[in-house]
Backbone bond lengths (Angstrom), bond angles and torsions (degrees), N, CA, C in turn:
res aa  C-N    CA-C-N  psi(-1)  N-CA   C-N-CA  omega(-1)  CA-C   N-CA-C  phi
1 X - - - 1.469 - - 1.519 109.52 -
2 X 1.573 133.31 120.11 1.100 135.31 145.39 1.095 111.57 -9.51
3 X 1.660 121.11 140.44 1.612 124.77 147.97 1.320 114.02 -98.45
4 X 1.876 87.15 142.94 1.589 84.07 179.69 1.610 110.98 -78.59
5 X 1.369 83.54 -166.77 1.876 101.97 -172.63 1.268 121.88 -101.81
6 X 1.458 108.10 44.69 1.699 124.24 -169.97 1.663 116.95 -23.19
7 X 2.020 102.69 -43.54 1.396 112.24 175.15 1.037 122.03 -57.41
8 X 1.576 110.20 -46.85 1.708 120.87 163.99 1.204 116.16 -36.51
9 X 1.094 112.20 -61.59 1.803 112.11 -158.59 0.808 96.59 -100.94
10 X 1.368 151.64 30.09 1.730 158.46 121.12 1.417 103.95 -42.01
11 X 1.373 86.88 -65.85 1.591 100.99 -168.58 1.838 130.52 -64.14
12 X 1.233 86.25 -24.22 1.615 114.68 177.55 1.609 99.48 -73.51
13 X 1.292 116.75 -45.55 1.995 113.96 -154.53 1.618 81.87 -82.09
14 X 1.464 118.62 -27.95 1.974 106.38 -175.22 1.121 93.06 -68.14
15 X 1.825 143.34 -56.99 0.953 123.58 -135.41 1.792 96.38 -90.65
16 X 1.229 117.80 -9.96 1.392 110.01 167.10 1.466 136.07 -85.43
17 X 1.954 99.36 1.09 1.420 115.53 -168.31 1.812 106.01 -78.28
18 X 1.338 95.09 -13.58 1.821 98.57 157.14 1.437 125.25 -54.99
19 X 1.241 125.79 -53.38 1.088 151.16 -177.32 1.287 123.96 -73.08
20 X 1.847 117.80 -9.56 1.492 107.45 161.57 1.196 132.51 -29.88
21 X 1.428 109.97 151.43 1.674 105.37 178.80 1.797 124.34 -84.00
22 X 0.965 117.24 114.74 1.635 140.11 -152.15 1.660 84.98 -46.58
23 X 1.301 122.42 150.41 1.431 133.75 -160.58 1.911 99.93 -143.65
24 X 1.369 119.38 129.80 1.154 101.81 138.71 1.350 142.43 -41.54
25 X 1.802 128.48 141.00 1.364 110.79 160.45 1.308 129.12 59.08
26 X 1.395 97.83 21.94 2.119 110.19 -176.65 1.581 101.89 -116.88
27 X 1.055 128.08 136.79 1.387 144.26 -139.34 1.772 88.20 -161.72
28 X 1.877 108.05 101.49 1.977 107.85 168.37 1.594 94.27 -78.40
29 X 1.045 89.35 -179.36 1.683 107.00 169.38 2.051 84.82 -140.13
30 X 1.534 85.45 164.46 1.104 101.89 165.58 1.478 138.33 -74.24
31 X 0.832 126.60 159.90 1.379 133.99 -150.89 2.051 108.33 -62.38
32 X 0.975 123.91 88.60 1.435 114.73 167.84 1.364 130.93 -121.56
33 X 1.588 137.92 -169.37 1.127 134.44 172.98 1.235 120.40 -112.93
34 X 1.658 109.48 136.99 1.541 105.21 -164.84 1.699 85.06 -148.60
35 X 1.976 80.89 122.54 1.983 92.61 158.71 0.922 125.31 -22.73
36 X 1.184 122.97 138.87 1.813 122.91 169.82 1.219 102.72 -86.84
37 X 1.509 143.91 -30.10 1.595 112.98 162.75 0.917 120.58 -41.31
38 X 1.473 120.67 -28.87 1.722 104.73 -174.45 1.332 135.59 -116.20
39 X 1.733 90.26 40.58 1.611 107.14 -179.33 1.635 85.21 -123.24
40 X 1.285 114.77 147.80 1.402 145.75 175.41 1.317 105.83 -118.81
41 X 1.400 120.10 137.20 1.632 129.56 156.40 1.705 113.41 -47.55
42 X 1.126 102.69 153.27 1.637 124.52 -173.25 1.730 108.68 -75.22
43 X 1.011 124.94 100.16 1.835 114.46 -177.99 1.226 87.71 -72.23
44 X 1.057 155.66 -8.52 1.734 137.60 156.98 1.380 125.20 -61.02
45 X 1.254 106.22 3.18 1.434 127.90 -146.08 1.807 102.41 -70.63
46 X 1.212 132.38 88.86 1.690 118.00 172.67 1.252 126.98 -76.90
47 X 0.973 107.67 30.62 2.028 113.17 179.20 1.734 75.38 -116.88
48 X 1.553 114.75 146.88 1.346 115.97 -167.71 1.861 85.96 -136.78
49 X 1.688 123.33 -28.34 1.143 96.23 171.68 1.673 102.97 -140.50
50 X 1.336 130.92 169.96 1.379 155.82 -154.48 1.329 103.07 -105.69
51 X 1.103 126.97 133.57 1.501 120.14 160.52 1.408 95.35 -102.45
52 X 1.861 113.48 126.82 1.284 124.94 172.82 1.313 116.04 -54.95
53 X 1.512 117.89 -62.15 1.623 119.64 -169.20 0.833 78.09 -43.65
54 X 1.912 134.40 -77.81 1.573 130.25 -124.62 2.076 102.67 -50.94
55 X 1.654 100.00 -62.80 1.502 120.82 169.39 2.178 101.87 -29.90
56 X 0.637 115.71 -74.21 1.733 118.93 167.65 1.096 111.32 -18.43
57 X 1.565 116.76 -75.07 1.153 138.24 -167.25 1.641 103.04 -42.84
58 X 1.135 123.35 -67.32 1.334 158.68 -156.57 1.886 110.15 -69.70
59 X 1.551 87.34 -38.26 1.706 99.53 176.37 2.117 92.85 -80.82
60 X 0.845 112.43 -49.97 1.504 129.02 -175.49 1.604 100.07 -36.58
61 X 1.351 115.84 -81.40 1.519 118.40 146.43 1.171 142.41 -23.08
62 X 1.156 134.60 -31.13 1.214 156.32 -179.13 1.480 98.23 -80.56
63 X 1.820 131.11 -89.27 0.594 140.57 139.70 1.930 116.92 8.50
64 X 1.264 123.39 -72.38 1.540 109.67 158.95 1.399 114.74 -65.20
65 X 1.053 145.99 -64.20 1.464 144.15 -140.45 1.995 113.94 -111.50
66 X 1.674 110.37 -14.34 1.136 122.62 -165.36 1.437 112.23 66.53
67 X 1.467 103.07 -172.59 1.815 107.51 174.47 1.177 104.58 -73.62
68 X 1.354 96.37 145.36 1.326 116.03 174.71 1.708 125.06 -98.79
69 X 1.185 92.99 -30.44 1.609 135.12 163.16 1.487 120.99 -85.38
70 X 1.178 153.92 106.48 1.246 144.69 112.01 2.090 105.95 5.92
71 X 1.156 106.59 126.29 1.800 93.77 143.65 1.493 96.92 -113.16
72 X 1.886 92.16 169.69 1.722 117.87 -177.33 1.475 113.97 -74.21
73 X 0.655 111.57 112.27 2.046 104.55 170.72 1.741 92.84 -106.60
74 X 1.621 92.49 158.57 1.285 111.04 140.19 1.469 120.04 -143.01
75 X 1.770 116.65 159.60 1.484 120.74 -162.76 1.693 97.25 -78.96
76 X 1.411 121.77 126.11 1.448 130.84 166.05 1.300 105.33 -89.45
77 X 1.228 120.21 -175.39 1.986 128.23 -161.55 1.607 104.08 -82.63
78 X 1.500 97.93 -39.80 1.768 95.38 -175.90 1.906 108.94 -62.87
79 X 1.000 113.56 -4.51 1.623 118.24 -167.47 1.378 114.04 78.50
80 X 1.286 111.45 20.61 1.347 110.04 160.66 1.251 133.91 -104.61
81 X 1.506 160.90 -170.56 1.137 138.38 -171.83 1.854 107.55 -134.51
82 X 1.103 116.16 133.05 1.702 116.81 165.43 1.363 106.62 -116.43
83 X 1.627 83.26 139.88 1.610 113.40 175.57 1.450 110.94 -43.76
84 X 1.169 113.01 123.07 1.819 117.13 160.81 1.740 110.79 -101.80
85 X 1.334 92.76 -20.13 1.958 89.44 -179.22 1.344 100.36 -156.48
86 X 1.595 127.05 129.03 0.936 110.73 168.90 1.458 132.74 128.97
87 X 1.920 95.47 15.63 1.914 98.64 -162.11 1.065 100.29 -78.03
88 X 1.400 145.56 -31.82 1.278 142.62 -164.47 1.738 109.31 -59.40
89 X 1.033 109.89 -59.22 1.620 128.25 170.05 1.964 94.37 -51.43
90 X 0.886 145.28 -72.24 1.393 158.87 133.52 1.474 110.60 29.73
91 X 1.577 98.39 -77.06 1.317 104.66 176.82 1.599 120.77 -92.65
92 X 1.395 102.84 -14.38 1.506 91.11 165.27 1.484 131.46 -78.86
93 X 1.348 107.85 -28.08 1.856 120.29 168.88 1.499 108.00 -53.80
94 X 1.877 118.11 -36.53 1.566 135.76 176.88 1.756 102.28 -46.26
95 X 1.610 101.41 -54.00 1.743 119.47 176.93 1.145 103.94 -65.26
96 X 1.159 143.75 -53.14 1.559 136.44 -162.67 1.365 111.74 -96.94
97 X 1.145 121.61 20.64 1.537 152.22 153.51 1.480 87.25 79.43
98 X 0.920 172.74 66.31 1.849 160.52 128.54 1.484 102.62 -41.63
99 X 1.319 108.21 140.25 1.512 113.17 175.99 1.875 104.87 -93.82
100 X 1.995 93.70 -16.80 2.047 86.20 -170.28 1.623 87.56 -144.32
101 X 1.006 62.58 -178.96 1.844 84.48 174.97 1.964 130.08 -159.11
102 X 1.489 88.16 147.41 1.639 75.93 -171.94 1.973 104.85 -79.80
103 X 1.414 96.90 139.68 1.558 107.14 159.80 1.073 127.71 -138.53
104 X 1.589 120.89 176.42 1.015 118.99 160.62 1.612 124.41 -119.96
105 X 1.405 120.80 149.01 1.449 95.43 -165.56 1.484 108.80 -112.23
106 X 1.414 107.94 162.11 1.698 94.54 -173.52 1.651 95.41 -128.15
107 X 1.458 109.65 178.51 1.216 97.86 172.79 1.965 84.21 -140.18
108 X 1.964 96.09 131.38 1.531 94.55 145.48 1.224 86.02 179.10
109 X 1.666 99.36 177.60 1.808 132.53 -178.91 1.365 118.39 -45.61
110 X 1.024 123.42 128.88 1.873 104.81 159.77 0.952 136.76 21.42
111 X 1.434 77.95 -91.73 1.792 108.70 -163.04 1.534 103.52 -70.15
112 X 1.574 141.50 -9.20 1.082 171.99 -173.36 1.572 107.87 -99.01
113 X 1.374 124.23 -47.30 1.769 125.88 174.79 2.002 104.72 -74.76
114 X 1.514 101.33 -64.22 1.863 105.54 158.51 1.494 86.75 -21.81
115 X 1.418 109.08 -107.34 1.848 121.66 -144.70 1.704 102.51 -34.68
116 X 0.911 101.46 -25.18 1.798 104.58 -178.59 1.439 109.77 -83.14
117 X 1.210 110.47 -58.50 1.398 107.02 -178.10 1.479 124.97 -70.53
118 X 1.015 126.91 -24.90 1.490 147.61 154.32 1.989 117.44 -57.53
119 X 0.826 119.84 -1.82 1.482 135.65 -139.24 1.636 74.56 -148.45
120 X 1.158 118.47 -98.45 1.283 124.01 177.93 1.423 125.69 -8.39
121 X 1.026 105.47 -63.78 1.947 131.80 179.39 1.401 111.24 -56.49
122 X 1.643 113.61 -58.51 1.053 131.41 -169.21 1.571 116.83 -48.51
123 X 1.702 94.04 -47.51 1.851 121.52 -169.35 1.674 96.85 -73.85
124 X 1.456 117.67 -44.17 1.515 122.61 -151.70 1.401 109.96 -109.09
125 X 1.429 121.10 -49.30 1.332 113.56 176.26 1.396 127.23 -95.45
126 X 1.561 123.34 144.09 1.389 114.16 161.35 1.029 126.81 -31.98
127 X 1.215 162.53 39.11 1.453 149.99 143.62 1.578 132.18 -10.64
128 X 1.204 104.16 85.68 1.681 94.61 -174.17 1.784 109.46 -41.53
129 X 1.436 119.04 161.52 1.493 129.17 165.61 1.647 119.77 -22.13
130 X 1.422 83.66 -34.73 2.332 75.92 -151.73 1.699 77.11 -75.89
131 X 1.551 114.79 -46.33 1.819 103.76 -157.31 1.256 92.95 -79.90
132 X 1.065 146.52 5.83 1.593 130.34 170.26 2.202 101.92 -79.53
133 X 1.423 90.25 -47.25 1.204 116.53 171.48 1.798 113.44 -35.35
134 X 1.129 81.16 -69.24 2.068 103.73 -177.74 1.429 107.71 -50.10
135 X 1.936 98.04 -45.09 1.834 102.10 -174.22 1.585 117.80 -72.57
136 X 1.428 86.32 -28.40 2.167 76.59 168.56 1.314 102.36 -87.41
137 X 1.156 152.34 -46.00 1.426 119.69 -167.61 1.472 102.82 -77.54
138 X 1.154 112.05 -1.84 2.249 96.29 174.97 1.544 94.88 -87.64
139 X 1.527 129.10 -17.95 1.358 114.01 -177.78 1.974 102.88 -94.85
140 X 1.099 114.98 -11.27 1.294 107.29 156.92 1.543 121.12 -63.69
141 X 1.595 104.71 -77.74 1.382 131.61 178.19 1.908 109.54 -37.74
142 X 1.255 96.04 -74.24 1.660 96.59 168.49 1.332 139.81 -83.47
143 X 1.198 104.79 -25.95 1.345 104.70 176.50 1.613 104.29 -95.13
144 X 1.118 125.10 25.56 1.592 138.40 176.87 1.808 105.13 34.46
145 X 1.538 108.72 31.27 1.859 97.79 -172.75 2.099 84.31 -88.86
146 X 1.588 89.65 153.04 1.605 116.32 165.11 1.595 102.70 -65.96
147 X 1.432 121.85 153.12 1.482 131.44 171.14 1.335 106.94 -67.55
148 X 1.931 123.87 -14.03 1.613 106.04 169.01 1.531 98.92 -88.84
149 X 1.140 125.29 -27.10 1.778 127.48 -179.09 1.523 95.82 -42.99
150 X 1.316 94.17 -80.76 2.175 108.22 -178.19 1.212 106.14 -38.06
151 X 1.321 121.91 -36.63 1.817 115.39 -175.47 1.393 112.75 -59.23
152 X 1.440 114.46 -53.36 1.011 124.39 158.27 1.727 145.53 -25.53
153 X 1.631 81.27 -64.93 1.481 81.70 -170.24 1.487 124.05 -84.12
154 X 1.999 102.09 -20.39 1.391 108.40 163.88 1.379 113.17 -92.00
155 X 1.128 112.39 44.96 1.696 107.76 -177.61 1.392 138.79 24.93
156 X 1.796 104.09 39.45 1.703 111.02 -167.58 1.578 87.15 -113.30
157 X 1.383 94.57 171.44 1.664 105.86 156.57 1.299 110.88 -73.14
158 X 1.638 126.16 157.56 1.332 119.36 163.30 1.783 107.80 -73.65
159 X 1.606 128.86 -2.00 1.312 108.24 179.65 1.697 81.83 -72.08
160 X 0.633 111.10 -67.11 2.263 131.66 -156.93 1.543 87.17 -39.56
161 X 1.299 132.55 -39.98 1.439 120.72 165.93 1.517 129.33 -52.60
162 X 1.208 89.48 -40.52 1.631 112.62 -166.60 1.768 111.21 -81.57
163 X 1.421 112.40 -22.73 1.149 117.16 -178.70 2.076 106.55 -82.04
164 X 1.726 99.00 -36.43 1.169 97.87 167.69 1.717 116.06 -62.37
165 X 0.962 105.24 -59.01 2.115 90.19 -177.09 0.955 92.22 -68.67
166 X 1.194 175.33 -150.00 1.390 152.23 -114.60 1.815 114.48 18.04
167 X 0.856 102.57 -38.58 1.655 108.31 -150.86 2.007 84.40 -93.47
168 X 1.696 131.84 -44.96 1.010 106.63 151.56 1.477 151.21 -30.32
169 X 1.378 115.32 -19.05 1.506 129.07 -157.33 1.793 84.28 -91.23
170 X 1.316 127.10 -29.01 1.216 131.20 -178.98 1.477 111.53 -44.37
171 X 1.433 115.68 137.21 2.077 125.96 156.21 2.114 88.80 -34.70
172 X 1.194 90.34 159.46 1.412 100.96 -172.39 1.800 113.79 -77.92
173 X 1.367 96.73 -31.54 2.096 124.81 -176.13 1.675 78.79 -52.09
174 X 1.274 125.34 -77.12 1.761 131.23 -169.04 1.410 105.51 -47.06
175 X 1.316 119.14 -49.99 1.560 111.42 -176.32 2.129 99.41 -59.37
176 X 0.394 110.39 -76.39 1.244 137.61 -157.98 2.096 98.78 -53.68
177 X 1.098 104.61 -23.21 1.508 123.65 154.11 1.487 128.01 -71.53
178 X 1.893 87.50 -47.41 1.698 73.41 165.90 1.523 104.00 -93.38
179 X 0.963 167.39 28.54 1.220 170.30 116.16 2.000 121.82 -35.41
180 X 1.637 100.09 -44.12 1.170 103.33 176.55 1.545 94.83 -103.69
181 X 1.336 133.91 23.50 1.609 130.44 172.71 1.393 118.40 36.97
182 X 1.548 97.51 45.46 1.441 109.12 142.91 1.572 141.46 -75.82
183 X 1.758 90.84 -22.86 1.199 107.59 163.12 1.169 121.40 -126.42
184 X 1.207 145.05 165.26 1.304 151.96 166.56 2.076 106.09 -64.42
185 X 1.620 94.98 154.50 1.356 85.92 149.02 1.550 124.67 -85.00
186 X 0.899 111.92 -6.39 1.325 114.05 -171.18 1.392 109.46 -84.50
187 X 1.517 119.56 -38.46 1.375 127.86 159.16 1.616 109.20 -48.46
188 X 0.800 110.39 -54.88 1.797 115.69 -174.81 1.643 112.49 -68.37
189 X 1.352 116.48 -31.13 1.526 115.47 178.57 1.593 98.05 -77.16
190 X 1.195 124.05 -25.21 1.684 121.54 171.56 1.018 114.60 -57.47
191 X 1.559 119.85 -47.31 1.673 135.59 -162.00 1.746 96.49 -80.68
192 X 1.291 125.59 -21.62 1.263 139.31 167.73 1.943 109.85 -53.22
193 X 1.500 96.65 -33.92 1.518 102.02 -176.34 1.850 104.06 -59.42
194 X 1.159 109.74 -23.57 1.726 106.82 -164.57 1.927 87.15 -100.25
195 X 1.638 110.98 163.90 1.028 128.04 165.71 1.308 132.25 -97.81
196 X 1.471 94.38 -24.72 1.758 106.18 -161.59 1.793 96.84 -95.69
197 X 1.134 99.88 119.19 1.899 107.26 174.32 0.927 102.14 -31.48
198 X 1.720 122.10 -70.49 1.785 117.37 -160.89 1.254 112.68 -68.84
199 X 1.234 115.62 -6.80 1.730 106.79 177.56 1.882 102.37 -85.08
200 X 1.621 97.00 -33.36 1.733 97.17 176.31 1.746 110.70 -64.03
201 X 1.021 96.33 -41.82 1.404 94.53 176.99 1.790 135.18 -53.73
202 X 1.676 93.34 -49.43 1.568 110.04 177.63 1.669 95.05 -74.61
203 X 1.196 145.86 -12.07 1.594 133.42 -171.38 1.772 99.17 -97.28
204 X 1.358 109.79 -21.83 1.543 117.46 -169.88 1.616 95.17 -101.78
205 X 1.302 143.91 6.90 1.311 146.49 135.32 0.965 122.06 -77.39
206 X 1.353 120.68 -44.62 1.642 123.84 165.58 2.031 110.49 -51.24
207 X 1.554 86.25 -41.30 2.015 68.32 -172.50 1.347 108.92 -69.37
208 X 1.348 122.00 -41.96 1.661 127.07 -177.84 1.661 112.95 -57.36
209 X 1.458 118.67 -26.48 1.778 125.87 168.87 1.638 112.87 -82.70
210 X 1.529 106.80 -39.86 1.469 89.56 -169.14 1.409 92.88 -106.25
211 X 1.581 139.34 3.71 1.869 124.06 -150.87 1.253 116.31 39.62
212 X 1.138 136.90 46.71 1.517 164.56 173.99 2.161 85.50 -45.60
213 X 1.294 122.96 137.65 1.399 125.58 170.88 1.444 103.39 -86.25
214 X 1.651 114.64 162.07 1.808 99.02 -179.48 1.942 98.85 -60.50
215 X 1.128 126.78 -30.64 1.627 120.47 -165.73 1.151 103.65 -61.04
216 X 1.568 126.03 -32.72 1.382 124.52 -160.18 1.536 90.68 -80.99
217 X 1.365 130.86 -16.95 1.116 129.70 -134.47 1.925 88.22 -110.82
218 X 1.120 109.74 -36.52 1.483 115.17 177.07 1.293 126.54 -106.90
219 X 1.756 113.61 16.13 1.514 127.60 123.38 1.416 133.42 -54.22
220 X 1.539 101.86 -54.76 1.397 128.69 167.14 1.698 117.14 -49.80
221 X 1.358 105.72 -53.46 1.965 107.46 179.70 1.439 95.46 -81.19
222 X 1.392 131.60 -7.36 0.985 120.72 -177.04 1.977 130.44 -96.47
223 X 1.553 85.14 -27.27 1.923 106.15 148.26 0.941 92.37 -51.90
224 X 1.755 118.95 -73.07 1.826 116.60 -117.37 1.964 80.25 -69.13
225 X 1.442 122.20 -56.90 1.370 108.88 -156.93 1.819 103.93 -61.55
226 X 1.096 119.87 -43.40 1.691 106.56 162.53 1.233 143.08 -14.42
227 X 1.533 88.39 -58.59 1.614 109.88 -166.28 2.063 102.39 -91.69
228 X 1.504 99.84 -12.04 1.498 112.65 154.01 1.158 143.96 -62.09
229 X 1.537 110.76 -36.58 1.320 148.04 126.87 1.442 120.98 -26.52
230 X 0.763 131.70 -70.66 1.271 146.81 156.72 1.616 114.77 -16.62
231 X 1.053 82.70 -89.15 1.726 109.58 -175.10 1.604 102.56 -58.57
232 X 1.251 122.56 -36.12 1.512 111.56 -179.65 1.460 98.82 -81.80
233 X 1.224 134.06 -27.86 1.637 117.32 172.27 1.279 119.29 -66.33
234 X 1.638 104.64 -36.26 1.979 123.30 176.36 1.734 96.06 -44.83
235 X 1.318 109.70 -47.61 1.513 115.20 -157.38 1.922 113.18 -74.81
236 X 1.731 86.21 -31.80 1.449 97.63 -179.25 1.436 103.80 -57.59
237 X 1.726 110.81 -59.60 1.221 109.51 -140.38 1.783 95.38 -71.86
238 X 1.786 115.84 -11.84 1.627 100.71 -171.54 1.495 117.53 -74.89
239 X 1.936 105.16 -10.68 1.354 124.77 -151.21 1.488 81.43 -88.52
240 X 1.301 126.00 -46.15 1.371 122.73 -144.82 1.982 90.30 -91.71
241 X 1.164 134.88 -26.40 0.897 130.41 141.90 1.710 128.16 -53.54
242 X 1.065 123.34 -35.36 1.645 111.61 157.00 1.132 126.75 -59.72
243 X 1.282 115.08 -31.82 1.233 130.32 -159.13 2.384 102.83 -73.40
244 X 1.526 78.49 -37.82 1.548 89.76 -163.44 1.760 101.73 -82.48
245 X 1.057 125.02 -41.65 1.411 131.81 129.88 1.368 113.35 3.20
246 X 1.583 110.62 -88.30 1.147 117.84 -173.40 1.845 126.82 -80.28
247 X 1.276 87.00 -3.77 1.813 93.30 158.23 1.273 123.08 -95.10
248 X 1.437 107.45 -29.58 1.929 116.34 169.99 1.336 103.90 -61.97
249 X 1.294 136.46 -14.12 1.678 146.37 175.89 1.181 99.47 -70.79
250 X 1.627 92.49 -57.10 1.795 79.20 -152.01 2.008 109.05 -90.58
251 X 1.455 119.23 10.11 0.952 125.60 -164.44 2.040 83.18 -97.51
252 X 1.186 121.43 -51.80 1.105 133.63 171.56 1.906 99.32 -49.28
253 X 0.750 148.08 -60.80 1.303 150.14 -170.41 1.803 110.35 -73.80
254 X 0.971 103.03 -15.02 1.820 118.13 170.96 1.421 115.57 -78.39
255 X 1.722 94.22 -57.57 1.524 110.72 175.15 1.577 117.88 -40.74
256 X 1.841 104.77 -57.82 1.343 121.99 171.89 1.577 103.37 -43.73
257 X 0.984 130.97 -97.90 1.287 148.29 157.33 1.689 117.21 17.50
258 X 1.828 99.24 -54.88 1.422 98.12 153.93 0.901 162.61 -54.42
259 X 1.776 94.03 -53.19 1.345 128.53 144.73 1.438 106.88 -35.64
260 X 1.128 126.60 -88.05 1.494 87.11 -168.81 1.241 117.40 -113.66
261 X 1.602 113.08 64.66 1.539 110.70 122.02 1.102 121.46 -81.31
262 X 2.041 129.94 -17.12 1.316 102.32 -149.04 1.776 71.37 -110.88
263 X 1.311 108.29 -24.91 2.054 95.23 -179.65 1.397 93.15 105.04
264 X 1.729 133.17 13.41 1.036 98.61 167.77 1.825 93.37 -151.22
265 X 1.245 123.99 -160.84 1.501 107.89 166.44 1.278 135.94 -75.08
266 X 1.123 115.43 143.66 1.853 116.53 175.07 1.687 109.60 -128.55
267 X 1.166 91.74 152.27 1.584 98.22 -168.87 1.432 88.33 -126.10
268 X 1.675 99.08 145.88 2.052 107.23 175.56 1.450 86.49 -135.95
269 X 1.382 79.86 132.87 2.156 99.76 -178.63 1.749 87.66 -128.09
270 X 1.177 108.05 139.41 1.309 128.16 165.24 1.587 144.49 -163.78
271 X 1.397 121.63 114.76 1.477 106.31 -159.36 1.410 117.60 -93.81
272 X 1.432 119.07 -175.92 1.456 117.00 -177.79 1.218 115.30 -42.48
273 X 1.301 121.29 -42.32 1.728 119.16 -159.97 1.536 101.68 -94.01
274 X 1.379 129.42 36.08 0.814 139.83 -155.36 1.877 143.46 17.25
275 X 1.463 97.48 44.12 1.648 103.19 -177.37 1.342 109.91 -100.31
276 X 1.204 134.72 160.09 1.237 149.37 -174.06 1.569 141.13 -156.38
277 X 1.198 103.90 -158.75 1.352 122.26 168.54 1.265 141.47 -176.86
278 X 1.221 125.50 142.06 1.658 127.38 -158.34 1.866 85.68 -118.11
279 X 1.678 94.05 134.15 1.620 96.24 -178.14 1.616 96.93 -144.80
280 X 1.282 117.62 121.69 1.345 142.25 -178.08 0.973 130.29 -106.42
281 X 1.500 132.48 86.91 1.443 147.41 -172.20 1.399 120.12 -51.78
282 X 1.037 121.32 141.99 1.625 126.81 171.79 1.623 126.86 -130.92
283 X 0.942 143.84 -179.62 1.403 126.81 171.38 1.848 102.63 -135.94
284 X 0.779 116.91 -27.27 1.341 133.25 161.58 1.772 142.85 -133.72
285 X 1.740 101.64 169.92 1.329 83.71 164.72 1.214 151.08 -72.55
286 X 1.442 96.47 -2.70 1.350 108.71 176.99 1.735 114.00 -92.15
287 X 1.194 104.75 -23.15 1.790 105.40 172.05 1.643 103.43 -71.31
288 X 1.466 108.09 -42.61 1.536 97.29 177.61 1.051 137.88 -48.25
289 X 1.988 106.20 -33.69 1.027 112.76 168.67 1.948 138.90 -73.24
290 X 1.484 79.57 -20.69 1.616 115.24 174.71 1.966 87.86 -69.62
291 X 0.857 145.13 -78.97 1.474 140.39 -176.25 1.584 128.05 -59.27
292 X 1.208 97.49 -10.55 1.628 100.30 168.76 1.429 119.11 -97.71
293 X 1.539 113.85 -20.35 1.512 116.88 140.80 1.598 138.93 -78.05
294 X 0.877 89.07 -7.44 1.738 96.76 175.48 1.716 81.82 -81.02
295 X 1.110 130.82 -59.30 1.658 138.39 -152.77 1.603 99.34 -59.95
296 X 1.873 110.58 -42.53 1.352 119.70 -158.36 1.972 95.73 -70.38
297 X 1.305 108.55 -21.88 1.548 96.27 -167.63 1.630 113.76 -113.98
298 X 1.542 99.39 21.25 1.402 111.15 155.13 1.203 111.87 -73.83
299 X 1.329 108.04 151.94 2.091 110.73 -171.75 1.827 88.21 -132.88
């Protein structure tokens, strides 16, 4: 496996540490050094797991060249400080034994460290799909921002947002596939083409048995919803044929019905949009008159 370019992308997250996203009520301090006993990880934290090599790599580097980066702290009540930016660097200085570290400290609210740290992650760290996924709807859901707010501030489109929560609506086996990158997202936005779970499910077994490509994969959702098509029109057209069936019954059973109330024939004509006509036979003037009183003492 290639090594990455730890120095590189040192250098890249400083030159982007201009460009944070502007925060209520956040106050840096200047640049100092603070023990690592007394920095704690972020429980806001949306990266849920570490890649070791990567963590190695990174302590390895460190270890020659030091940080290159500052991470964010802020001061909590016990007088200790949690990470707002920056665990990766965090725990790798922990590996390459550092007793301190440079930070910077910020000061703000909650709901203000979340929007940062979530924001943070998204822009800077690898995040597989599902936690990129998780971090926009926790910055919807909790951090109460609109899908044009989030567009914004993480610099995506709201489609490119929208395709990520998408991938939540998934059986949990798929989330959690694309998470350990067994599957692609791109495989999973295919399996997105079907509605019905068990059909997502049996197409997301097929890719893991045969390695199905996402194209093969959006041929496949692209039969199954076809041939779905199909069959729900097959069904329409038998329904809409019962249906007509069972009104020629009962239009036939009316007719009867008329017939002899009035004692002689009646005919019922009626079209789709339902207009018509009721037509009542006579043979004389005297039946006519016999039917225009039966009619007169309807109420």
């Amino acid at each position: 496996m290639a090594k990455k370019n730890v120095l590189g992308r040192g250098l890249g997250a400083l030159i982007d540490a201009a460009n944070e996203p502007e925060m209520r009520e956040v106050v840096v301090s200047a640049m100092q050094e603070l023990n690592l006993d007394d920095i704690r990880p972020n429980p806001f934290q949306p990266r849920t797991e570490f890649d070791e090599e990567s963590l190695q790599e990174l302590a390895d580097s460190i270890k020659s060249i030091g940080i290159v980066q500052p991470i964010t702290v802020r001061l909590v009540s016990d007088g200790k400080y949690e990470i707002v930016a920056g665990e990766r660097r965090y725990r790798a200085s922990k590996m390459a034994g550092l007793k301190t570290i440079p930070v910077y400290i910020r000061t703000a609210d909650d709901e203000n460290i979340l929007t940062l740290a979530l924001i943070e992650n998204i822009q800077r760290e690898d995040l597989n799909a599902i936690e990129v996924a998780i971090s926009y709807n926790r910055l919807l859901d909790e951090c109460k921002l609109t899908q044009d707010a989030l567009s914004e501030k993480v610099g995506k489109k709201r489609a490119t947002i929208a395709n990520y929560l998408r991938l939540l609506k998934l059986p949990a086996s798929i989330q959690l596939a694309v998470r350990d990158k067994k599957i692609s997202m791109g495989h999973a936005r295919a399996i997105l083409g079907v509605d019905d779970p068990e059909t997502q499910l049996m197409i997301f077994e097929q890719i893991l048995e045969y390695d199905f490509s996402v194209r093969k994969v959006e041929e496949i959702v692209r039969e199954i919803v076809e041939s779905s098509h199909k069959m729900a029109q097959k069904e329409n057209a038998v329904e809409k044929k019962k249906k007509k069936i069972n009104e020629i019954g009962e239009y036939i059973d009316l007719q009867k019905h008329l017939s002899q109330r009035f004692s002689s024939k009646v005919e019922l004509k009626r079209n789709d949009k339902g207009r018509g006509k009721i037509i009542i036979g006579f043979k004389s003037d005297s039946e006519l008159e016999r039917i225009i009183g039966l009619l007169d003492k309807i109420e």
